[in-house]
mmCIF file as gemmi writes it, N, C-alpha and C atoms, coordinates in Angstrom:
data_model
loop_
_atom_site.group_PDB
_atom_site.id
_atom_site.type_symbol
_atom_site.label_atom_id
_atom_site.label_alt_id
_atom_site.label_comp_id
_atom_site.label_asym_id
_atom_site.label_entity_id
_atom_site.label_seq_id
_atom_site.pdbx_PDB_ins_code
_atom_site.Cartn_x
_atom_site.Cartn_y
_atom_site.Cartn_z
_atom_site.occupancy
_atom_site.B_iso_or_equiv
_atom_site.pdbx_formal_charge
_atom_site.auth_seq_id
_atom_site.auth_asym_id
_atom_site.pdbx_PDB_model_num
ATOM 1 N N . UNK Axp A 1 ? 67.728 211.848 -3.57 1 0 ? 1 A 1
ATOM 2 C CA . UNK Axp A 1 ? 68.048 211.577 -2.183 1 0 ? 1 A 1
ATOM 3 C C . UNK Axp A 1 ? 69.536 211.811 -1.97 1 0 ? 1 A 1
ATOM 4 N N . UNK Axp A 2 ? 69.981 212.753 -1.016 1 0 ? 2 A 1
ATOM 5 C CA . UNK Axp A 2 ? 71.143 213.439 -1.391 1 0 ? 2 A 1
ATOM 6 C C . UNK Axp A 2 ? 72.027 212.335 0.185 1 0 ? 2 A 1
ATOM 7 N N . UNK Axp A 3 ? 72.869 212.303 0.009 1 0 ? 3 A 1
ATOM 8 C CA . UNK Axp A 3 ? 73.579 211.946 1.429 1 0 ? 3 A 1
ATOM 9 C C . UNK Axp A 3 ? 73.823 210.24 1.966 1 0 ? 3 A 1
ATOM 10 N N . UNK Axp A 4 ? 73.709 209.87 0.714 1 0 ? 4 A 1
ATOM 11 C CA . UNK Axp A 4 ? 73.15 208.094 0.873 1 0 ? 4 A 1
ATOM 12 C C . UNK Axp A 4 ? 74.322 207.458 0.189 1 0 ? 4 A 1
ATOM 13 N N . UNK Axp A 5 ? 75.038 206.356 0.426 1 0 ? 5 A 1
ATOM 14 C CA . UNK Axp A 5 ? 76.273 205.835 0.196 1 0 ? 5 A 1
ATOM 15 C C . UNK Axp A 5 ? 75.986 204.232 -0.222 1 0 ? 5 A 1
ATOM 16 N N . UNK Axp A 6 ? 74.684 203.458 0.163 1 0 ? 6 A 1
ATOM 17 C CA . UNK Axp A 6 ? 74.345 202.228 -0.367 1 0 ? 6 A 1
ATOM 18 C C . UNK Axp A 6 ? 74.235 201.815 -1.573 1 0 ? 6 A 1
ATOM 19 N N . UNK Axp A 7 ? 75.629 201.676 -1.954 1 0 ? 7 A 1
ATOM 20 C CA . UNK Axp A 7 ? 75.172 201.053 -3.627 1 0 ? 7 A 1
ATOM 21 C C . UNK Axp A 7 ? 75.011 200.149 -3.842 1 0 ? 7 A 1
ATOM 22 N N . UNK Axp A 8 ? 74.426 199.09 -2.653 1 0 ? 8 A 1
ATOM 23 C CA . UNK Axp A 8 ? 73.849 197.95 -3.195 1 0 ? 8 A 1
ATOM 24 C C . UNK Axp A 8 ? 72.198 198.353 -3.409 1 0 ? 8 A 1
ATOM 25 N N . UNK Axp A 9 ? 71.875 199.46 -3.169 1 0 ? 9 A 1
ATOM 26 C CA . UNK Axp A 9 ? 70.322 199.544 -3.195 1 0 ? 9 A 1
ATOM 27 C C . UNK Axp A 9 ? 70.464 200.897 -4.09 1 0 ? 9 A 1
ATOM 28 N N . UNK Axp A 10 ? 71.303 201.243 -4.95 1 0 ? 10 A 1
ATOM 29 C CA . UNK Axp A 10 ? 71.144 202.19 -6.163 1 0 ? 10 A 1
ATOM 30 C C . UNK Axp A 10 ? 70.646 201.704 -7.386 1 0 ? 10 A 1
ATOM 31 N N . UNK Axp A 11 ? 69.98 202.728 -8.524 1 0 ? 11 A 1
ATOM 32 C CA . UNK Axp A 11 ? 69.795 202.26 -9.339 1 0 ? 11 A 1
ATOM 33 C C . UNK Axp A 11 ? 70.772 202.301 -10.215 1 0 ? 11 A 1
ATOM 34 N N . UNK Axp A 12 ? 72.004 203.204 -10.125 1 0 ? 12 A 1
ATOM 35 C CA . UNK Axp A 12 ? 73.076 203.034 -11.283 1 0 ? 12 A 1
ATOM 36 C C . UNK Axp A 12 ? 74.11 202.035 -11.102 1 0 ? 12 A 1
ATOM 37 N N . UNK Axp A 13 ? 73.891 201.34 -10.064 1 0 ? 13 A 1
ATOM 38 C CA . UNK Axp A 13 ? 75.095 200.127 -9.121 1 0 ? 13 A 1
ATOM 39 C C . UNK Axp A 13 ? 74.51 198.768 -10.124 1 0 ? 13 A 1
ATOM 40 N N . UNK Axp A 14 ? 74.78 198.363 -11.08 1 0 ? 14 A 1
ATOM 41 C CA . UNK Axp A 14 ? 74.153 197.195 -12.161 1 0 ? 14 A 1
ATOM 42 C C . UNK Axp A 14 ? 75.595 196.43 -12.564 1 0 ? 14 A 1
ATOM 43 N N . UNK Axp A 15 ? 74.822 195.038 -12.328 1 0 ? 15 A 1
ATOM 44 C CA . UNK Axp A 15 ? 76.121 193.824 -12.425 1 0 ? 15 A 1
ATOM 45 C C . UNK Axp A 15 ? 76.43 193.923 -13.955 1 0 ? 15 A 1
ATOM 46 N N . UNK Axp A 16 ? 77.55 193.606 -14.209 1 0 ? 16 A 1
ATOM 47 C CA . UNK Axp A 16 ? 78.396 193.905 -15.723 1 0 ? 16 A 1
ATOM 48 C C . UNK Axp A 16 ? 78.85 192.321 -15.786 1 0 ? 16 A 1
ATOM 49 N N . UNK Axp A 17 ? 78.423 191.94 -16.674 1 0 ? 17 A 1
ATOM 50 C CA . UNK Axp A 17 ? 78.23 190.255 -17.637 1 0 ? 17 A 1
ATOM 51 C C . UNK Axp A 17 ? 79.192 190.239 -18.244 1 0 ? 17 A 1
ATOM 52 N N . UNK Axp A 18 ? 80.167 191.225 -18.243 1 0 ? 18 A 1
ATOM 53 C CA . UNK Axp A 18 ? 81.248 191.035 -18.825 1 0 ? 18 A 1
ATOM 54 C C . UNK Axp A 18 ? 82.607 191.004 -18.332 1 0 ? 18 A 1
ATOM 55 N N . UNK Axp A 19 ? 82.256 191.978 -17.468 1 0 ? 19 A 1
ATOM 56 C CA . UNK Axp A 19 ? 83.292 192.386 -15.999 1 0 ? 19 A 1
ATOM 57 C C . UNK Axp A 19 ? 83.219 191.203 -14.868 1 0 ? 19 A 1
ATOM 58 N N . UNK Axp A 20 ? 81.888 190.7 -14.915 1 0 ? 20 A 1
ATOM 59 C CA . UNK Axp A 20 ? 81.812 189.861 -13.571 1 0 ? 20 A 1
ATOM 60 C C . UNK Axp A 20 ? 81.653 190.537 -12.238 1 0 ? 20 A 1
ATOM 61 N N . UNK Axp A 21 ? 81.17 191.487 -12.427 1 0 ? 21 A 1
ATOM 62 C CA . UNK Axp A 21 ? 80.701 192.494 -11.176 1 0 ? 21 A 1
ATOM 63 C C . UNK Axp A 21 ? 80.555 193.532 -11.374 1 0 ? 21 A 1
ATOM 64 N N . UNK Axp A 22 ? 79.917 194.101 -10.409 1 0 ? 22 A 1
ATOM 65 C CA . UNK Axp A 22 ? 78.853 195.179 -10.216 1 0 ? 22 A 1
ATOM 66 C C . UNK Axp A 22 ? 79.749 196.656 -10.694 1 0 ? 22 A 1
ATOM 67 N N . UNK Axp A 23 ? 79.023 198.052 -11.162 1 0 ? 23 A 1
ATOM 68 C CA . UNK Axp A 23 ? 79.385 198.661 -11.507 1 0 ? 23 A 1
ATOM 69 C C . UNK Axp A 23 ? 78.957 199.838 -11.421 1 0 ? 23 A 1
ATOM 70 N N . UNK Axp A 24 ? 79.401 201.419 -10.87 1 0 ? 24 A 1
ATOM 71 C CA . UNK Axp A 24 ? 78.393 202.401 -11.202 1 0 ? 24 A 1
ATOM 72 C C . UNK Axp A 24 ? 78.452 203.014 -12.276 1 0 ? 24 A 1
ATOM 73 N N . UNK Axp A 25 ? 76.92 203.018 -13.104 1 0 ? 25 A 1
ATOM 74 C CA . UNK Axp A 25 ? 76.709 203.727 -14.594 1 0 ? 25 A 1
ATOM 75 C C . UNK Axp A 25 ? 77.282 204.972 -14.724 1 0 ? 25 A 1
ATOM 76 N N . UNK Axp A 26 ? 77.161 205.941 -13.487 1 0 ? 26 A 1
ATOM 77 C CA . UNK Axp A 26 ? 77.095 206.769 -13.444 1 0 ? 26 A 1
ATOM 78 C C . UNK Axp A 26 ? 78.69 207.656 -14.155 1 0 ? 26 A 1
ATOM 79 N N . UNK Axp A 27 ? 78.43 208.788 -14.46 1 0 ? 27 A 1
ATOM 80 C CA . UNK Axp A 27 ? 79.833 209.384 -15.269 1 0 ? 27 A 1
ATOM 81 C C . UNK Axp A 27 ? 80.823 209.902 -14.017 1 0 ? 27 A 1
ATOM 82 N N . UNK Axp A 28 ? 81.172 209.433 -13.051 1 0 ? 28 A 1
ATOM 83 C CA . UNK Axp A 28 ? 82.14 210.056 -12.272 1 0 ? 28 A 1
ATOM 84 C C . UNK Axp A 28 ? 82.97 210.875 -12.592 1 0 ? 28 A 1
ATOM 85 N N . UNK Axp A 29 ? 83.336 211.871 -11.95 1 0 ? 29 A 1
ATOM 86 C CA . UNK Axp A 29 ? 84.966 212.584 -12.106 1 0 ? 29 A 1
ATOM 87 C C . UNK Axp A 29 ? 85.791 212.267 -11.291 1 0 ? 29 A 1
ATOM 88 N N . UNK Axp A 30 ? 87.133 212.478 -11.493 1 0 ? 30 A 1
ATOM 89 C CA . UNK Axp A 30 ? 87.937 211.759 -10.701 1 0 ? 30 A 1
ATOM 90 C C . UNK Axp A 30 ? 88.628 211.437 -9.237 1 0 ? 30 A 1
ATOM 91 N N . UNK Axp A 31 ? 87.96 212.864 -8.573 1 0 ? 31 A 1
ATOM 92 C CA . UNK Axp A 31 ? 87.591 212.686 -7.232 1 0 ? 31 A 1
ATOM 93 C C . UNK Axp A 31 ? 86.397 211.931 -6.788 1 0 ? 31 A 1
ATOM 94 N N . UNK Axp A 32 ? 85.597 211.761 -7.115 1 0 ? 32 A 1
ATOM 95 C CA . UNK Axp A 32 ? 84.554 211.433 -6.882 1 0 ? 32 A 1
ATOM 96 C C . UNK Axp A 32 ? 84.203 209.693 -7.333 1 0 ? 32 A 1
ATOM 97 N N . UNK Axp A 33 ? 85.148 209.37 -8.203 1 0 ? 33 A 1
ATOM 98 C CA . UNK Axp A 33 ? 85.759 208.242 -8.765 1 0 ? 33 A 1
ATOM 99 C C . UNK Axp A 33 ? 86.833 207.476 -7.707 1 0 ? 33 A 1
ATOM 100 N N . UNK Axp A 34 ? 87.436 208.243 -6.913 1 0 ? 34 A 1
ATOM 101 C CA . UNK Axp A 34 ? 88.627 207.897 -5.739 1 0 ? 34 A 1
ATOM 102 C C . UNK Axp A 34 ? 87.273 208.175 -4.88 1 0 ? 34 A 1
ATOM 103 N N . UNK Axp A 35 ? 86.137 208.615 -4.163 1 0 ? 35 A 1
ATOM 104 C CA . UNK Axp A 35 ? 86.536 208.367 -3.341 1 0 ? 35 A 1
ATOM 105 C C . UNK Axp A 35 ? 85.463 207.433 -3.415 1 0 ? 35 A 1
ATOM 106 N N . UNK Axp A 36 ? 84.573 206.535 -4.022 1 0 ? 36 A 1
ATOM 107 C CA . UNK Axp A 36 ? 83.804 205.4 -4.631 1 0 ? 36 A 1
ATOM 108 C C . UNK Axp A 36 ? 85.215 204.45 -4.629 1 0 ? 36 A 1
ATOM 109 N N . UNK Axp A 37 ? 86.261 203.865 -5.161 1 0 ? 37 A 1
ATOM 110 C CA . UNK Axp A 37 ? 86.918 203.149 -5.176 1 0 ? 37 A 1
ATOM 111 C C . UNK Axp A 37 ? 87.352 202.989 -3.556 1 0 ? 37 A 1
ATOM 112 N N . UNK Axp A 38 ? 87.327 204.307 -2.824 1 0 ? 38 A 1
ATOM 113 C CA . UNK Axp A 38 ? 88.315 203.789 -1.266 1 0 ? 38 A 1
ATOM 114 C C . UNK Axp A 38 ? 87.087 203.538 -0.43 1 0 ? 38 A 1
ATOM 115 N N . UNK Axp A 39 ? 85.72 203.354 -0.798 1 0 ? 39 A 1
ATOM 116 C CA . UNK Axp A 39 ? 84.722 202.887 -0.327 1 0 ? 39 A 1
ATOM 117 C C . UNK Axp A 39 ? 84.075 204.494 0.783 1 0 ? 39 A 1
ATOM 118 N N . UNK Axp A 40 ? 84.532 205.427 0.453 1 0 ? 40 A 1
ATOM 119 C CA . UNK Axp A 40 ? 84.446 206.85 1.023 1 0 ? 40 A 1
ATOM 120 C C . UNK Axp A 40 ? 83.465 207.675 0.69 1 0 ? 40 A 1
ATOM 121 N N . UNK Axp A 41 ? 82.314 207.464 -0.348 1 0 ? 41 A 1
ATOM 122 C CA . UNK Axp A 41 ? 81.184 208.019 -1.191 1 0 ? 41 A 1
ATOM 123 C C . UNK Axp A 41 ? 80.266 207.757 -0.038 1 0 ? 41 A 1
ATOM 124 N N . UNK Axp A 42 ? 80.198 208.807 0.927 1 0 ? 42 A 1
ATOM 125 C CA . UNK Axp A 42 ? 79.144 208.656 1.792 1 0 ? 42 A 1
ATOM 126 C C . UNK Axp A 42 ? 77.901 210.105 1.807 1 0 ? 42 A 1
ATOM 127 N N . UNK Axp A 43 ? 78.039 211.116 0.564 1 0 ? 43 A 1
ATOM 128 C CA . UNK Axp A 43 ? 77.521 212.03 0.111 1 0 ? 43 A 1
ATOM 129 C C . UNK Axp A 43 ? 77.186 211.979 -1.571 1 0 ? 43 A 1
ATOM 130 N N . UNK Axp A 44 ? 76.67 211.038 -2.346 1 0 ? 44 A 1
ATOM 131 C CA . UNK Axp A 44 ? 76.35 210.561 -3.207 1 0 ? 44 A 1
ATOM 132 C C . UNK Axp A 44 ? 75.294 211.485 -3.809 1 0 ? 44 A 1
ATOM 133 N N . UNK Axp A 45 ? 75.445 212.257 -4.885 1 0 ? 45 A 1
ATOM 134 C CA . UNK Axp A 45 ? 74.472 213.21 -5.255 1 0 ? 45 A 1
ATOM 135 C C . UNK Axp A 45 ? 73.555 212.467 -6.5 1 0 ? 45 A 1
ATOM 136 N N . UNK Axp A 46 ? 74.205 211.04 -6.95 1 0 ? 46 A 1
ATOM 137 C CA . UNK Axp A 46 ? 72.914 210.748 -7.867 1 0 ? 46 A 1
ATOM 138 C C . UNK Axp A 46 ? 72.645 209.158 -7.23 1 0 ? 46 A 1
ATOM 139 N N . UNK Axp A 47 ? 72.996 209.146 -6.156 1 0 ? 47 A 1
ATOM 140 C CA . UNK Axp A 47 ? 71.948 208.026 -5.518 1 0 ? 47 A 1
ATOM 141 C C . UNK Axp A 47 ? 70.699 207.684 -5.635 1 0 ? 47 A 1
ATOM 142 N N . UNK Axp A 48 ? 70.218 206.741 -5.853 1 0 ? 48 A 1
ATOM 143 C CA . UNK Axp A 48 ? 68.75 206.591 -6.449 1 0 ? 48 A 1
ATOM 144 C C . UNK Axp A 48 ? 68.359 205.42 -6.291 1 0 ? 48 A 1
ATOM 145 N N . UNK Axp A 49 ? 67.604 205.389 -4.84 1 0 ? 49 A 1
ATOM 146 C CA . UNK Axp A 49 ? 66.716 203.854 -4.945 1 0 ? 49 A 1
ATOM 147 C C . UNK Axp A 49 ? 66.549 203.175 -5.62 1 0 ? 49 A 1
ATOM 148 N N . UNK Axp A 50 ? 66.689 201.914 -6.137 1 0 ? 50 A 1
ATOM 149 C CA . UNK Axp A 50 ? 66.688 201.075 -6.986 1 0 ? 50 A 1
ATOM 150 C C . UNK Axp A 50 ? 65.311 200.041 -6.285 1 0 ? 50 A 1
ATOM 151 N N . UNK Axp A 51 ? 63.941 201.212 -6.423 1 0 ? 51 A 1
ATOM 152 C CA . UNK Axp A 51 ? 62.516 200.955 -6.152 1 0 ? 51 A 1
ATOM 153 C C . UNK Axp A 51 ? 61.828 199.649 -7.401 1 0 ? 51 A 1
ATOM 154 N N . UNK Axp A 52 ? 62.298 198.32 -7.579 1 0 ? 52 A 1
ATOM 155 C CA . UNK Axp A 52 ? 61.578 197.93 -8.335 1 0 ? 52 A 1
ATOM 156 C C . UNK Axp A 52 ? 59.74 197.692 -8.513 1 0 ? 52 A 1
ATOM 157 N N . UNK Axp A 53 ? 59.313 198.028 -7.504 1 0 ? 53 A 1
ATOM 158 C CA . UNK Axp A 53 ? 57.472 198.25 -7.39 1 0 ? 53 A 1
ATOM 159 C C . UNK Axp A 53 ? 57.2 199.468 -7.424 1 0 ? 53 A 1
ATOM 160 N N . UNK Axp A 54 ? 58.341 200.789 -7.87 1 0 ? 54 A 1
ATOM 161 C CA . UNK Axp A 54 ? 57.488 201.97 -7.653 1 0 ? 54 A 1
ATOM 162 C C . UNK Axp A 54 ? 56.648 202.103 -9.233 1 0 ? 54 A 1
ATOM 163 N N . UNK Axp A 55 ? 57.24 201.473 -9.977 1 0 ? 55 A 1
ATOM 164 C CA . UNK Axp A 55 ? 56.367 201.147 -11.522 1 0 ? 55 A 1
ATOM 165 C C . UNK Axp A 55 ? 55.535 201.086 -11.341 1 0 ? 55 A 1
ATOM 166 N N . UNK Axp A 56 ? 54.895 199.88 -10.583 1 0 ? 56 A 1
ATOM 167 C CA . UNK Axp A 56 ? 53.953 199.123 -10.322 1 0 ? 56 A 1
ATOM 168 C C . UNK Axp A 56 ? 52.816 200.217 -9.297 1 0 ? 56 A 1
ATOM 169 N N . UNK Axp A 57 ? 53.35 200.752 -8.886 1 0 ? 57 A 1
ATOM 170 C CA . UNK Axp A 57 ? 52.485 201.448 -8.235 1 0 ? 57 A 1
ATOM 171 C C . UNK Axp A 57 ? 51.917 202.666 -8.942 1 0 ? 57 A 1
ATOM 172 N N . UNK Axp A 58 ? 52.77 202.877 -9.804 1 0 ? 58 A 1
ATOM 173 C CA . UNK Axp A 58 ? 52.364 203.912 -10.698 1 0 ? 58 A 1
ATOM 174 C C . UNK Axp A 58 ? 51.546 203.935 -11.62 1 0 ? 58 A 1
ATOM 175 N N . UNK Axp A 59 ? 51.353 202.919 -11.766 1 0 ? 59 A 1
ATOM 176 C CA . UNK Axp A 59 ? 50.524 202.129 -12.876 1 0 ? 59 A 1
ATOM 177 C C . UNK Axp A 59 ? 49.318 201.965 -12.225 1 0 ? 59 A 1
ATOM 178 N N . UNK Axp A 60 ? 49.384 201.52 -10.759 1 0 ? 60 A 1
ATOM 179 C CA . UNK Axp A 60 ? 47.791 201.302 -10.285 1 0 ? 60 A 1
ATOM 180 C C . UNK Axp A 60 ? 47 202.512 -9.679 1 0 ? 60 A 1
């Protein structure tokens, strides 16, 4: 899903137990790293629903 900026509803956006907050997995480069930090990532190319029932559906 190309064009999507919600990283509270991504799947690589995961809270860090060590950090004390949330984090993207993902390998950024360093533009793309700036523009996630100035809150500017509004074209997100590995955005990814963070669907917890699409398992579940897959399964049935």
């Amino acid at each position: 899903m190309l064009g999507r900026s919600n990283c509270d509803s991504c799947v690589h956006y995961v809270y860090d137990d060590e950090l004390g907050y949330n984090i993207c997995e993902v390998n950024l480069d360093e533009d793309e790293m700036l523009k996630f930090m100035q809150n500017a990532f509004d074209d997100c190319h590995y955005y990814r629903l963070d669907d917890e029932y699409g398992i579940v559906r897959k399964q049935n």
